[in-house]
C-alpha positions in Angstrom: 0.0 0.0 0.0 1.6 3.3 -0.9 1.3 6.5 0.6 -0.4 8.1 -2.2 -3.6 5.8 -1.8 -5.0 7.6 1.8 -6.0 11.0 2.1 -2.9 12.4 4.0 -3.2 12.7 7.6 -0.9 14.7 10.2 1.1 11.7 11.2 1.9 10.8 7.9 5.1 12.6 5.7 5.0 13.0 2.1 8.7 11.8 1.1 9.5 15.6 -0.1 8.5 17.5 3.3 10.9 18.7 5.8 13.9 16.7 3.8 12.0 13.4 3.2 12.9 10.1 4.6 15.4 11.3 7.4 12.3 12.9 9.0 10.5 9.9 8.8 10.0 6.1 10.0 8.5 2.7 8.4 6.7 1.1 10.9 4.0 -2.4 10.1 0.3 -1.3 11.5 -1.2 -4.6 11.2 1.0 -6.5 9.3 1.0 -3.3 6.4 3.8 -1.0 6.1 3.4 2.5 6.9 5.6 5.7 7.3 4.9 8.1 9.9 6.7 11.0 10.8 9.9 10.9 12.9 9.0 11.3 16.5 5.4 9.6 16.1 3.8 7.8 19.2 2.1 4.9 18.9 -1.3 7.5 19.3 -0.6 8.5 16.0 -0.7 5.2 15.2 -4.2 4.4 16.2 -5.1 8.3 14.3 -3.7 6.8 11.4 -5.6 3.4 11.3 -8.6 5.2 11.8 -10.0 2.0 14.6 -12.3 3.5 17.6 -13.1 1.8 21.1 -12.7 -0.5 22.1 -9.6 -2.5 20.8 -6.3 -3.5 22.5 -2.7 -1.8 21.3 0.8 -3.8 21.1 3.9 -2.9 19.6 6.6 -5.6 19.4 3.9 -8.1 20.8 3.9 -6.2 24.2 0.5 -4.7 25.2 0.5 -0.5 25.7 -2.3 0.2 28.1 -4.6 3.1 27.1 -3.5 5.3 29.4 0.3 5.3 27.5 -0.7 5.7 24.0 0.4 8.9 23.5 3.4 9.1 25.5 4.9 5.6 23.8 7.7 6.0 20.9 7.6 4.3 17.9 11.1 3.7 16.1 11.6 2.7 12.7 10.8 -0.9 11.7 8.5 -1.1 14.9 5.2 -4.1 14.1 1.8 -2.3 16.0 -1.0 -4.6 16.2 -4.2 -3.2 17.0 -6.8 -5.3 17.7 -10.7 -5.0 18.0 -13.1 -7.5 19.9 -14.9 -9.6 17.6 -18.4 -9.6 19.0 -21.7 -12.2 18.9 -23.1 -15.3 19.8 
């Protein structure tokens, strides 16, 4: 999936802004690569994605409670899995 496919969103970076790719990182959001901007927490993350409440957030395969989403650092080549209940009877 490439960049130019979304709407662009404030955590993403177009690969000519601010000198391109040194101000950004590839991360995998559910198993698809992304590239967010240098500095991005793991809330931008979620912003990007687009999923609402209630799901549970890992990076690396360790769990980020709620409360840290915004404060946790992403680095480059980072795996987020974000994962919504599956619901019904």
């Amino acid at each position: 999936m490439s960049l130019s496919s979304h709407p662009q969103r404030p955590s993403e970076v177009p690969p000519h802004a601010n000198g391109g790719e040194a101000d950004s990182i590839h991360v995998t959001i559910n198993e698809e690569a992304h590239r967010l901007r240098a500095g991005a927490t793991l809330a931008d993350a979620i912003e990007r994605i687009g999923i609402r409440p209630p799901f549970a957030a890992a990076v690396n395969l360790n769990f980020v409670p709620r409360g840290q989403h915004g404060s946790h650092p992403l680095k480059a080549g980072d795996r987020v899995e974000l994962i919504a209940p599956i619901t019904g009877g």
